[in-house]
Structures are given as C-alpha cells and as structure tokens.
SEVO-139556 format. One record per residue (C-alpha): residue number from 1; x, y negated, z. Coordinates in steps of 0.2 Angstrom, whole numbers. Layout:
// residues N
R  resi  x  y  z
R  NUM  X  Y  Z
...
// end
This chain:
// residues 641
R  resi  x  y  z
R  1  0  0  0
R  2  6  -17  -4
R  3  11  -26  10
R  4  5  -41  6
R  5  -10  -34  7
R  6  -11  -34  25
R  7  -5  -53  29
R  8  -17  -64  30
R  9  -11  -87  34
R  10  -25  -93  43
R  11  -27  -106  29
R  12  -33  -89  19
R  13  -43  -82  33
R  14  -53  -99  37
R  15  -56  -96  17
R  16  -61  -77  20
R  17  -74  -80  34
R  18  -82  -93  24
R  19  -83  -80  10
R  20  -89  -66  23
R  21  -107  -76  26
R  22  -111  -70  9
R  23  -101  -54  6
R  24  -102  -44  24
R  25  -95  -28  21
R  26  -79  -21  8
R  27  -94  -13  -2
R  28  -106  -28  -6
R  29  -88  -39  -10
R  30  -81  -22  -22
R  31  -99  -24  -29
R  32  -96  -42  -35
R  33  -77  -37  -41
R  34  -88  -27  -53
R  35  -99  -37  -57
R  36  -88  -51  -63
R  37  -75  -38  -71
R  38  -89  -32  -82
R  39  -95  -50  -85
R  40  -79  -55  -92
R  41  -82  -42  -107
R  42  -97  -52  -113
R  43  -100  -62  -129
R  44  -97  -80  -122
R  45  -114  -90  -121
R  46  -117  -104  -132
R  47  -111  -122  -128
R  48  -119  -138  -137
R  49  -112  -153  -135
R  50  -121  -170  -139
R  51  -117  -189  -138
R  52  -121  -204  -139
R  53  -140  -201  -134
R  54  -144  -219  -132
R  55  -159  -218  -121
R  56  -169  -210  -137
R  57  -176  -198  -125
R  58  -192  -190  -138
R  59  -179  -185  -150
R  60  -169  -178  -136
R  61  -180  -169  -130
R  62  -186  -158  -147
R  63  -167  -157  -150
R  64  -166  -147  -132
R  65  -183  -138  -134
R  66  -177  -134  -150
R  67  -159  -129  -144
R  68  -153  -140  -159
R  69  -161  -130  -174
R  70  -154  -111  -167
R  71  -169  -108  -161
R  72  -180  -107  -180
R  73  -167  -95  -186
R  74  -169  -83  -173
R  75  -190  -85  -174
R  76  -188  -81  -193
R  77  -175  -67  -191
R  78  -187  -59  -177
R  79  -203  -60  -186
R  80  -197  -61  -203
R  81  -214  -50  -208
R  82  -225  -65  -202
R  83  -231  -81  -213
R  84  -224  -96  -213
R  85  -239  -102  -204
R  86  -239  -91  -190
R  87  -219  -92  -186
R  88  -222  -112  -186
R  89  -237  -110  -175
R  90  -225  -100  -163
R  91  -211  -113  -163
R  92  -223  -126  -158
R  93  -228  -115  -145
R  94  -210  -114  -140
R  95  -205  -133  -141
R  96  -220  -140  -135
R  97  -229  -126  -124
R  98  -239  -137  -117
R  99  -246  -148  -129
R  100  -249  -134  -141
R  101  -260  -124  -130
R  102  -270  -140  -126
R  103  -272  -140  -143
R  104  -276  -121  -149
R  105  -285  -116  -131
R  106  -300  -130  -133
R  107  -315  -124  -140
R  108  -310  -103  -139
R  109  -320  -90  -130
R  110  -317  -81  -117
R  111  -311  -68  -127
R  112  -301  -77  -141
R  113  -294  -87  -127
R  114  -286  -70  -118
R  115  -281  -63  -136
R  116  -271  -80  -140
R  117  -263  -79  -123
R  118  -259  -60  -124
R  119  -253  -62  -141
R  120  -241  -78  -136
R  121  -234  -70  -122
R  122  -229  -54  -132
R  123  -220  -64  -146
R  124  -212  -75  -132
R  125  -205  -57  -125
R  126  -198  -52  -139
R  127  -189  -67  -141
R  128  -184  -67  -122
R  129  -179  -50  -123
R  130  -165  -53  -139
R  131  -156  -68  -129
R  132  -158  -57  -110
R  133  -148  -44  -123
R  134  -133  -57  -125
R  135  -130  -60  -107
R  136  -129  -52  -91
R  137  -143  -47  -79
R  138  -138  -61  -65
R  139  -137  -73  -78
R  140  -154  -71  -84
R  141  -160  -69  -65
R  142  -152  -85  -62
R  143  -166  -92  -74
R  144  -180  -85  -70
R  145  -192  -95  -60
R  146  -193  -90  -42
R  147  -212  -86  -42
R  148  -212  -77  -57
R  149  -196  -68  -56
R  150  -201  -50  -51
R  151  -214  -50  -64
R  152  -203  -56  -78
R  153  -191  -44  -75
R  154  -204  -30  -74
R  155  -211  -36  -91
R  156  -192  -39  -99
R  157  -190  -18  -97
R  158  -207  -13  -102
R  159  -200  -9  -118
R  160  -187  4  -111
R  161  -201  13  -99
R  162  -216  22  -99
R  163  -227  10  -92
R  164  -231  3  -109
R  165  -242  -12  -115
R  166  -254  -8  -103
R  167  -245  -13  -89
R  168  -240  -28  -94
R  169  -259  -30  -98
R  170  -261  -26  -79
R  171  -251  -43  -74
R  172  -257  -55  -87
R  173  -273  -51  -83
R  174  -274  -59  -65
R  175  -265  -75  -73
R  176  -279  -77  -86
R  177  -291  -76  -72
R  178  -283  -87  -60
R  179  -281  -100  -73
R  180  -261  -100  -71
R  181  -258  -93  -89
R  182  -254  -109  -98
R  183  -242  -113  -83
R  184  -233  -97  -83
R  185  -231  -98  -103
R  186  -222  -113  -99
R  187  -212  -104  -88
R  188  -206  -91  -101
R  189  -201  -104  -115
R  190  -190  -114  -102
R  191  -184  -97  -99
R  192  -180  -95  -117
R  193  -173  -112  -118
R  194  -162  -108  -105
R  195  -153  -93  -112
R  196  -150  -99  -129
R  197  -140  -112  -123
R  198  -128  -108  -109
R  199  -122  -124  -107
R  200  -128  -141  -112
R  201  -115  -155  -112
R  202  -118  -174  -116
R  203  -100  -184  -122
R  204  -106  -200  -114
R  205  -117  -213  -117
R  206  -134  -206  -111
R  207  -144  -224  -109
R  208  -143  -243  -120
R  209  -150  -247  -133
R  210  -166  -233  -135
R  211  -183  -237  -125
R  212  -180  -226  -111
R  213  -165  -220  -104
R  214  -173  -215  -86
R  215  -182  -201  -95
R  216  -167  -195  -105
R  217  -160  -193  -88
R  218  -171  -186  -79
R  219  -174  -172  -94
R  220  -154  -168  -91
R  221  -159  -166  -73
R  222  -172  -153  -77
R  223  -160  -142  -88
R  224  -149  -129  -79
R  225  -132  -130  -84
R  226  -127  -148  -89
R  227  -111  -158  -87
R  228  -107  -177  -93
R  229  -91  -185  -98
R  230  -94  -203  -95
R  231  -98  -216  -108
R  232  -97  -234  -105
R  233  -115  -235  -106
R  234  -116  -224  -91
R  235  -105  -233  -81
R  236  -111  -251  -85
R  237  -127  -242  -78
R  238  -119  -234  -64
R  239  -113  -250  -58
R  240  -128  -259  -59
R  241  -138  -245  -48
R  242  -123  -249  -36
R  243  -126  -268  -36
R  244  -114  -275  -47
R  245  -120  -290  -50
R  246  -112  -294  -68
R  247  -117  -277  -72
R  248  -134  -279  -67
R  249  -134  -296  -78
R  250  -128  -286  -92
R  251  -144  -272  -91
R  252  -156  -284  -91
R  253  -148  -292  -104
R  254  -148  -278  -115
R  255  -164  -271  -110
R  256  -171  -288  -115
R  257  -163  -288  -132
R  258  -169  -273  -136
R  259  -186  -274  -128
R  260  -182  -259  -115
R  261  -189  -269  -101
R  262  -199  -252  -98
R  263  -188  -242  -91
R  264  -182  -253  -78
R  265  -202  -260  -73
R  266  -210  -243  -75
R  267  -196  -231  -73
R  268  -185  -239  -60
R  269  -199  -250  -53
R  270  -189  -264  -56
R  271  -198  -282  -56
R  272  -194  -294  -68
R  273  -202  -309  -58
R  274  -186  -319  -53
R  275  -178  -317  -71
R  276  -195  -324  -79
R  277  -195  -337  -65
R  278  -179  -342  -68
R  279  -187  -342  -89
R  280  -201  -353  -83
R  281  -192  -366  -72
R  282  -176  -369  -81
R  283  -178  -362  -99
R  284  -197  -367  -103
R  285  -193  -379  -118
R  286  -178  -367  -124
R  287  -181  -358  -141
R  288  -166  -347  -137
R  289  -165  -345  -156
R  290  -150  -335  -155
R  291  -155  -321  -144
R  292  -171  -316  -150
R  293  -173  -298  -147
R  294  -175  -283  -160
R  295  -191  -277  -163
R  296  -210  -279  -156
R  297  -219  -279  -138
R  298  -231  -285  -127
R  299  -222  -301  -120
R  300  -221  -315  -133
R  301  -204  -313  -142
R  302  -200  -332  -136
R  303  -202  -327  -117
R  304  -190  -314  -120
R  305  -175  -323  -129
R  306  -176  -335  -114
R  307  -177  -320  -104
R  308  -159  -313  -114
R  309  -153  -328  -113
R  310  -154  -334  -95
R  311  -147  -312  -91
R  312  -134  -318  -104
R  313  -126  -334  -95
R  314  -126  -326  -80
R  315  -117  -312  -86
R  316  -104  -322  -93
R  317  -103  -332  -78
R  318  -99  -318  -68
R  319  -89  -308  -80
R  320  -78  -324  -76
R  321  -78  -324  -58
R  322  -72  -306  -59
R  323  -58  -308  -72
R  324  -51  -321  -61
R  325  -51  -311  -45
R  326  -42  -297  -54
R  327  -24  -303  -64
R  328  -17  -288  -66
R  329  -31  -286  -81
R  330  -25  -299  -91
R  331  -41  -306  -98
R  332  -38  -324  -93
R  333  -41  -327  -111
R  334  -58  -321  -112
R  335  -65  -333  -97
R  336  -73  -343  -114
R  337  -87  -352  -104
R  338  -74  -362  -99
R  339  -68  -368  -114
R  340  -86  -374  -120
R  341  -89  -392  -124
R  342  -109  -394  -123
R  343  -109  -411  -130
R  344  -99  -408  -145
R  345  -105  -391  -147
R  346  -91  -382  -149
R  347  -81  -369  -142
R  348  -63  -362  -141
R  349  -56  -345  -143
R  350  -38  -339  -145
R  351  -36  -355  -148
R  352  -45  -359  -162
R  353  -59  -371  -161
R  354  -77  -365  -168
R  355  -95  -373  -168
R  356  -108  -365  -157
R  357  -125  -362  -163
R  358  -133  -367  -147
R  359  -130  -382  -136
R  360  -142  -380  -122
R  361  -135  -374  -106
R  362  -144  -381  -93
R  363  -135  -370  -79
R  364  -116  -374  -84
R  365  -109  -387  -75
R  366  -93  -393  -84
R  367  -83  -397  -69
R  368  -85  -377  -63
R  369  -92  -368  -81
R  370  -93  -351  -70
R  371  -104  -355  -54
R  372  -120  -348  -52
R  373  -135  -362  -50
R  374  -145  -362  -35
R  375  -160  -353  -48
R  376  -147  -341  -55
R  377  -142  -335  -38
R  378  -159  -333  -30
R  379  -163  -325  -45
R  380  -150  -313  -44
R  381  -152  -310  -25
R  382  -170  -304  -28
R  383  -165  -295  -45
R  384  -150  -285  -35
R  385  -162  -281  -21
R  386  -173  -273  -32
R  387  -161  -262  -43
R  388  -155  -256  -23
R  389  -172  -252  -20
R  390  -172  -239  -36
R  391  -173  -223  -27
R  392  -176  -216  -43
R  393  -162  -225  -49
R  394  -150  -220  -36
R  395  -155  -202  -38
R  396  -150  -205  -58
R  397  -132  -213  -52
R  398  -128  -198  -40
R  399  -134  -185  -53
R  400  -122  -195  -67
R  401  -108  -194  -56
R  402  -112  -175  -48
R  403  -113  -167  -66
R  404  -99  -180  -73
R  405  -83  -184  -76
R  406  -70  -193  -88
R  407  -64  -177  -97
R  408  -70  -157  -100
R  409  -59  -142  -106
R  410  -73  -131  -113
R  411  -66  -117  -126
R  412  -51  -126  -130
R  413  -62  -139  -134
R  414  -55  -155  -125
R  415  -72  -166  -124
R  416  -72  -186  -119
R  417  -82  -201  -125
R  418  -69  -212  -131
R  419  -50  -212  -132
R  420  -34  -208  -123
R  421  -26  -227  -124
R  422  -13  -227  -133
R  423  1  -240  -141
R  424  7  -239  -163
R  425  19  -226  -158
R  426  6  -214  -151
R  427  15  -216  -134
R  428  1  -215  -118
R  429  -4  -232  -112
R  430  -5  -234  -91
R  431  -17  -243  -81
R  432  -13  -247  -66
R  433  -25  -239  -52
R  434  -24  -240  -33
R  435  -6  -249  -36
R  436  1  -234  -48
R  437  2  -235  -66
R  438  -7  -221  -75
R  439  -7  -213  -91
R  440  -14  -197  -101
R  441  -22  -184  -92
R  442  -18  -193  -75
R  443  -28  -209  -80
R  444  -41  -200  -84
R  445  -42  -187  -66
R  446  -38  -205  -58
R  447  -55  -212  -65
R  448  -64  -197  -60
R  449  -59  -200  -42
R  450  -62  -220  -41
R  451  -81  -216  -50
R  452  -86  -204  -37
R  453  -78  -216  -24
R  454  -88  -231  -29
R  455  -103  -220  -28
R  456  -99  -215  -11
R  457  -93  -231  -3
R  458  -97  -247  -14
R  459  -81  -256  -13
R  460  -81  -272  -24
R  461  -65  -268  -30
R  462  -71  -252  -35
R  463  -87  -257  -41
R  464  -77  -271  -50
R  465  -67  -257  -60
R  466  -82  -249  -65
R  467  -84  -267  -76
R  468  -69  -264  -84
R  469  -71  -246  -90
R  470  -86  -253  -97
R  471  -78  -266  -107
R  472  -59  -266  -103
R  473  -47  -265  -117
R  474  -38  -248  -108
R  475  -53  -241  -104
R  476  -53  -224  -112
R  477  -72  -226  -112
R  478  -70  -244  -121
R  479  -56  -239  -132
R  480  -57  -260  -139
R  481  -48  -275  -137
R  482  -62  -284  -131
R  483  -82  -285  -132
R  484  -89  -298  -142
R  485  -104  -303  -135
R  486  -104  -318  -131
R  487  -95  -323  -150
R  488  -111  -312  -158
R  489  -124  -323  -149
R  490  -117  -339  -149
R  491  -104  -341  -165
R  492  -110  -339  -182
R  493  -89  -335  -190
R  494  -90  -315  -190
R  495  -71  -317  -189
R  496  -73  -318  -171
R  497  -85  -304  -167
R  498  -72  -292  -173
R  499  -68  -280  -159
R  500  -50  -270  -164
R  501  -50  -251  -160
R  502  -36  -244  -148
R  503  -24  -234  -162
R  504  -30  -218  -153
R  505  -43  -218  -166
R  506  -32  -221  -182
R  507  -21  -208  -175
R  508  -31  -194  -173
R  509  -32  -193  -192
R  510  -12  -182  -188
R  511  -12  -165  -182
R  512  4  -169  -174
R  513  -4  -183  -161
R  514  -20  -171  -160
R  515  -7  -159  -153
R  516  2  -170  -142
R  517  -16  -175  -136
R  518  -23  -159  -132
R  519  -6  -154  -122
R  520  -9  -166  -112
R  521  -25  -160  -106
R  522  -19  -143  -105
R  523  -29  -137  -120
R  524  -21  -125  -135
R  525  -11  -135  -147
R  526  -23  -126  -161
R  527  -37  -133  -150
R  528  -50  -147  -154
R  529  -53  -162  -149
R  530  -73  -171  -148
R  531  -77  -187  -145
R  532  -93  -198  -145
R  533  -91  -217  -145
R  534  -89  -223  -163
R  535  -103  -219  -175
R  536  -100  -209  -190
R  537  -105  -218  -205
R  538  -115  -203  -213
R  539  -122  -216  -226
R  540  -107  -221  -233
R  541  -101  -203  -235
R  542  -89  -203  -220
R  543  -85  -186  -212
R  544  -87  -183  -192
R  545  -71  -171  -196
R  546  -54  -180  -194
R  547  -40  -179  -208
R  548  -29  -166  -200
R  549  -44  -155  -194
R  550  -39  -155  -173
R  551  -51  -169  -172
R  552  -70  -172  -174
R  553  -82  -187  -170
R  554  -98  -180  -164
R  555  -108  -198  -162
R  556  -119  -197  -176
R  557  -129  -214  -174
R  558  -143  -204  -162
R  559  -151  -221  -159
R  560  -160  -227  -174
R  561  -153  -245  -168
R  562  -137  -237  -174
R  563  -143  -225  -189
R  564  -155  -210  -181
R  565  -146  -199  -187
R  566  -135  -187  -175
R  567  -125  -170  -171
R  568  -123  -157  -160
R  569  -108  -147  -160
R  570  -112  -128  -156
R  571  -95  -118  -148
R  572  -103  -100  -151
R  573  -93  -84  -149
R  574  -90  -80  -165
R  575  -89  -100  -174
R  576  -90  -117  -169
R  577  -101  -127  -181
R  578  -110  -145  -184
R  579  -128  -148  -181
R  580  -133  -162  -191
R  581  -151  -169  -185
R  582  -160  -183  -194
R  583  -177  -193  -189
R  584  -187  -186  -179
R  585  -209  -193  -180
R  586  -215  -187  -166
R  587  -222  -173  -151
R  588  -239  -175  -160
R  589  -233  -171  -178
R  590  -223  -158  -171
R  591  -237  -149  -164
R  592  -250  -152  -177
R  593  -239  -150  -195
R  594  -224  -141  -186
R  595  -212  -155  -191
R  596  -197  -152  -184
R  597  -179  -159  -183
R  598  -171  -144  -197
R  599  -152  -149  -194
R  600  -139  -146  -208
R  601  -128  -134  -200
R  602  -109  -135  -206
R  603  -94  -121  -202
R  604  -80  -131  -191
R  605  -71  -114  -188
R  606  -73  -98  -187
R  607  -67  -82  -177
R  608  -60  -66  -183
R  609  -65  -59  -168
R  610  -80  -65  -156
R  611  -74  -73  -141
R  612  -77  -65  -124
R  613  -82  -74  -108
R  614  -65  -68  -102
R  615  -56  -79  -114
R  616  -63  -94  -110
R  617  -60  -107  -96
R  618  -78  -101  -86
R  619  -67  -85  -87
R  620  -52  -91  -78
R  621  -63  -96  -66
R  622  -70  -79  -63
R  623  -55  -72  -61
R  624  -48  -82  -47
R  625  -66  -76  -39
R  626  -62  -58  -41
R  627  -43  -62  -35
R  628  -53  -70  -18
R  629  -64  -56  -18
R  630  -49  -43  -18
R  631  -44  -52  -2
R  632  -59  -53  5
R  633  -59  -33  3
R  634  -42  -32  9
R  635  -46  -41  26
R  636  -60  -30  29
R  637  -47  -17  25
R  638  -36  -20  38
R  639  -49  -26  50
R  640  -45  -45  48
R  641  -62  -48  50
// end
C-alpha cells in the first residue's frame, strides 16, 4: 500500500470532513469514483455561446426555446414520416408550450382534449428519450423537475419494460383530471430544452439598446447552466444598480434615447419623476434637437429629448468629476465640458476648435463647467435612491456577477467580450490595479476580483473602476480610445466621433498573435478564440471568421438598432459550427404559422473523432473530484475519520 495513502495534513482532513457530510461511508464515495470515471467516457454536451443580446429579450428567447435551430433538425430526423404540418405544430408546441396549448386546447372536447394531450406527451418522450440517450442518468435527473421527477423517469423507461403504454396512460390520466396537464407539458419541453444544450454561455453585453433588458436577464436566470463573460454594457449596468452616479446618468440616458424607459419603470420599478422634473423646471422651452430619441412611444418625443438631454449633462458632468479624481487614467483630455464656450457656441477637442450644434446649457456654470445644479443633484439623489431600491435590480447585479466573469476556457475555446489590450507590436498592455500594473491573463483574473468586490462592498474607487471598464481606453471590455458621446450629440464634423479600436482587433487577423493569445489563457495554441463586441457587418459581406482562422467574432448585430441579425456558435462533440439567425416577427406568428428563426448553420471545424467529456476542461474538473474522492476513501481506510 502506498504510504502516502495513509498521511493525512490537517489542511486535507478539514477538506475530507467537509466532503464526509455527503459521502459517509468508503462505499457511497467508491460509488461516486464510478460514477464520474464512467462519465468521463461520454460524448461531451453541447455548448452555445451567444453575444451581444442587447436587451432584445423576444428574440432571445425563441433562439433558447429553440436551442438555436438544433432543435428542427432533430424533430424532422425523429418524425421524418410526419407532414410538414404536423412536425411544425410540434415545434410550436416545443418553443411556446404554453401559448400553443391555449391555442389548440380551446373549444375541444373532453375527449379530443385528452387525445391532444396523450398524443403531445408521447412525441415529447420520444424526443426526451433521444437527448436522456446522449448523457448520463444524474445529468438528466439534475433536470428534471422536483415534483415530477419520479414519474418522468418512470415514463423515460417505459420503452425498455413491460409496463407498456398503458402505464404511462395510468399517470397522465390523474393529470388530465386534475387539470395540471398543460403545466406538466411545460415541464417536459424545459426538460428537453435543457438537455439539448448543456451549457448556455452569453459573451457579454446582455442589456442597452433593445426594449428590455430586465427580461433578458431574468430568462438567463431561469436556464440551468449559464455563465457570462462581462460586456461593458453589463458593467455600465452593474454600476448603476450599485449607485454610481455617472453610471446611473448614463442608463437613463440611454434608455431615454432609445425609448427603453420600460424596463427601468416597469421592470426595476424605477420612477422617472425627478428626471422629468428636472425636464419641466429647467428644460421646458428646450427643443433638445440634438437628442431626440430613435423610434415611437407614449411620451411626446419632445419630453424625452429633454429627458436625454438633461441624463446627458449630467453624465458628462460627472464623467468629469471622476476623471479628475483618478490621474493615473490619463483622460484629462476628455473633461470637454470644460472647454465649452456657450456664448460663442463652440467647443474644443484635441485641440482643435469646432461649432456646437446646441448652445443652451442652462446648468453649466462657466466658472466650474462640472458642478451639479441644486436641480441636478436633487434630481440625482432621488434618481439614486430609487435604482437602490431595485430589489429586482439587485437580484439582476448579483446574478451577473455569480454566473460571470472577464474570461472562459470552454473546449479550448477562449471566450471574452472584447479584447486583450494590446500595443502595434502585439505586446500586452498593463493597467494598473490595486497599485500593480497588470497585463494578459492577469488583468483580466484582476478584474474578476475588483467586480465581485464592488458588488460586495461598494467602494467608490471600485465602483469608479467599473466606469472605466465601461468606457476606458484599456478596458478589455471597451477595447477604444475613447467613447464619443458627447461629440455624436453635440458636434456635427463626423471626424470627431471616430472611436480607434485597440490593435488587438487588427491583429487577430495572424495566427501567430491568435497563438500567443490563447497561451496566455492557458488554451491550446490550435485553439479558438470568440469574441462579441464589434458587430459583423453581414451586409457588406464581411466574415465573423478572422484571416488566420484562430479567431471568430460571434456579435452578429442581435439588436435590430445594430442590424438583427446574430450568431450562436455551437461547440458539439464532434464539430463546432456558426448559427446564423436573422429577424425574428414574433411569439404569435410563431405559434400560429410556425415562423421560426431557421439559422444558416456553417462548419468552423470539425473532429476526426467526437470529443469526450474527459477531454474537455468540465473533465479536468471531474478528475480532481475523483482524486478527492480517492482520499476521502483512503481516510475512511485508515480510519482518519
């Protein structure tokens, strides 16, 4: 016997005990050894990755309910002897469960109402029983819903006993009676959902710009497996639930723009009384022509440019304040409200002198361009008390922060929003973070660390950092030199409102840097490495594939503000491959004339030999589970504990 074996630290044994609660005997912990070691064997489950969502939460949703188009193939595969009709009829059924039954189940019998219901369920098992095929036992357990667990797994082995269709008959039948079917149907195509896609991953950027990001959120929340890398959308947001003040400025400012006051007044239960007091008592005569906001609502379009404006000077104010208490950013040069000269109308940037298409300012006091007004403040007092007072909101932040991070490994796959910064030489730039300076791999775990810290503690400097990965020019999020907002409201020249990418993304065009890059991150050199971030202009013909083929851009313009299109990038066992989704009408069509989001699926690469769970990074996990298990074995062994 090894005698190792027998020698236990008491770092090890604290460990073991812990371990013990669950596994209380060598027999139940040589049960999970075997468990795992069988596991690793398997076909690897299905990752999608997504990005850029945008707060377009309808067409997120049909592109989860729909696993992003894998789910048609298998329907048609399956029940390739039924019409078109029918298979359509039991895709709706599987996307929209719900609002197809209230569609079909009106107006029926009592007898063509259990004969729809028998008949839904035993397609929806055959469906269930291919993907339970794929993975283990535990796995599909995992999924099942508490109440109806024991009866689901009854009815998934029907098909391999001699209790036939007449027992399964035996436990629909109470469920018709008791009215619960339509619920438990429900049930089994979440079930399904949830084992065609092992793992959902979103590369940043879940809220901005679409109607409602709260509701894109809160459907991540309800999926079982999901992970976030950090865009600088999210962390804008994150800050604001936290009560950054600029932050909170720039979501109302952006929300206005777009006309996404919903989300924050119905979502969030957020009020917008003191912004459109401030509107009526110091902007009533202001036509805000410069920021009227895209598209049609309720509110007149005048109330809310004034609204986007007044959100807009207060940002900038504070954006300001914030540069000047941190000089180690080096953004002196971007305190432009300071360079604004109201009664000529101009303005200067970089030096250069340039007109302003609006003059009215009421707030900006030339002697100190960057103070708050008595009306902005109270305004903003009352504003920051109410995104505090978000539980939902807060609820939101911890989830972003529990299920994110900067960076993901996943099938040698290295997955992040925007860009590693980096100089013309390809060389990693360093930010300086808690007083070091911090490059590659190690600015990015930094980040990690000061996010989840912010959330927890709320430190202005903290909170302040949070700004600058939203918009700082070494913000691996950000990935620009600067953000031109206030140039795109206020200045007519376009010169100005040019924003110059980080070379990280001119690079990644060279498998050599795309080498360099994924070493860096531990990931094979013959890896691959997604972003989100900058949209893939599918229109003009541009390819989401990078030159040297180690790189792909997986934002495909998901928002229709930025194009409606969009991708998913599907890591299978045996391939990885680009879901290309287009517009999507809506629930309603979907359910009546079974529209649906029919991506055009491209090969990225493809495996000689399918990859097992064990060759993945979920496998390295598993086996530094079995190596603890092994000890926990060996300390009941030697009667450790």
């Amino acid at each position: 016997m090894d005698a190792r074996s027998a020698s236990f630290g008491e770092t090890e044994l604290a460990v073991l005990r812990l371990l013990s609660s669950r596994f209380k005997d060598a027999d139940s912990a040589t049960s999970e050894i075997a468990r795992l070691t069988a596991e690793l064997t398997l076909p690897k489950g299905s990752i999608h990755v997504l990005s850029d969502v945008h707060g377009e939460d309808v067409k997120l949703r049909h592109i989860i309910n729909n696993a992003s188009g894998t789910l048609r193939p298998l329907v048609d595969r399956v029940f390739g002897d039924r019409t078109r009709l029918e298979r359509d009829e039991l895709l709706a059924l599987l996307f929209y469960p719900a609002e197809s039954l209230d569609r079909r189940l009106p107006g029926l019998s009592a007898e063509e109402r259990t004969a729809l219901v028998f008949r839904a369920l035993n397609d929806l098992l055959v469906i269930l029983r291919v993907l339970a095929s794929r993975t283990s036992l535990h796995k599909v357990s995992e999924v099942l819903p508490a109440e109806y667990a024991e009866i689901l797994k009854e009815m998934l082995h029907e098909s391999f006993s001699e209790r036939g269709p007449a027992y399964v008959a035996a436990i629909v039948e109470p469920l018709i009676r008791q009215q619960r079917e339509a619920n438990f149907i429900r049930l089994v195509v979440r079930v399904i959902r949830n084992l065609a896609v092992s793992e959902l991953i979103v590369a940043g950027d879940c809220v901005d710009r679409g109607p409602r990001g709260d509701r894109v959120i809160e459907y991540l929340r309800q999926q079982p497996h999901v992970a976030i890398t950090w865009g600088n959308h999210d962390l804008a947001w994150l800050g604001a639930a936290l009560g950054h003040e600029a932050l909170i400025a720039h979501v109302l400012r952006i929300s206005a723009r777009y006309r996404r006051l919903s989300q924050l007044e119905e979502g969030y239960g957020i009020t917008m009384q003191p912004l459109e007091k401030l509107v009526r008592t110091v902007y009533a005569d202001d036509p805000a022509e410069c920021f009227v906001p895209h598209g049609t609502g309720l509110r007149e379009t005048v109330v809310m440019a004034r609204m986007q404006k007044a959100a807009a000077v207060i940002q900038f104010k504070l954006e300001g304040q914030m540069i000047a208490r941190h000089p180690e950013w080096a953004l002196d040069h971007r305190r432009l409200l300071r360079t604004i000269d109201a009664s000529k109308g101009t303005i200067v940037i970089d030096g250069v002198t340039h007109a302003l298409r609006d003059r009215r300012f009421p707030t900006i006091d030339r002697a100190n361009p960057e103070a708050l007004s008595g009306e902005e403040q109270q305004c903003l007092d009352r504003m920051r008390a109410s995104f505090l007072s978000s539980r939902l909101l807060w609820d939101h932040a911890r989830f972003l922060v529990s299920r994110g991070s900067s960076w993901l490994a996943r099938d040698n796959h290295l997955i992040f929003h925007g860009c590693v910064p980096v100089d013309e030489a390809g060389r990693f730039l360093a930010m300086t973070i808690d007083g070091e300076a911090r490059r590659g791999r190690a600015l990015f775990d930094s980040i990690d660390h000061v996010v989840a810290r912010a959330l927890n503690h709320r430190a202005p400097k903290d909170l302040d950092f949070l700004w600058y990965l939203w918009s700082g020019p070494l913000s691996p999020m950000f990935g620009k030199d600067r953000i031109t907002t206030l140039e795109r409201d206020l200045i007519a020249d376009p010169s100005v409102q040019k924003e110059t990418k980080n070379p990280y993304f001119t690079l990644i065009h060279e498998r050599e840097f795309c080498e360099r890059v994924l070493e860096e991150f531990g990931c094979d050199r013959g890896g691959l490495i997604v972003n989100g971030h900058v949209p893939v202009k599918i229109d003009a013909g541009e390819s989401p594939v990078k030159r040297g083929g180690h790189a792909i851009t997986i934002d495909g313009a998901f928002s229709p503000a930025y194009g409606d299109h969009g991708y998913t990038l599907v890591l299978e066992s045996d391939r990885t491959s680009l879901a290309r989704h287009h517009h999507f009408e809506s629930v309603e069509a979907a359910v009546r004339d079974g529209v649906d989001i029919i991506p055009k699926v491209a090969s990225i690469r493809e495996f000689e030999r399918r990859r097992l769970v064990g060759d993945t990074e979920e496998g390295a996990r598993i086996r530094e589970d079995i190596a603890l298990l092994a000890r926990l074995v060996d300390a009941y062994r030697h009667h450790r504990l």
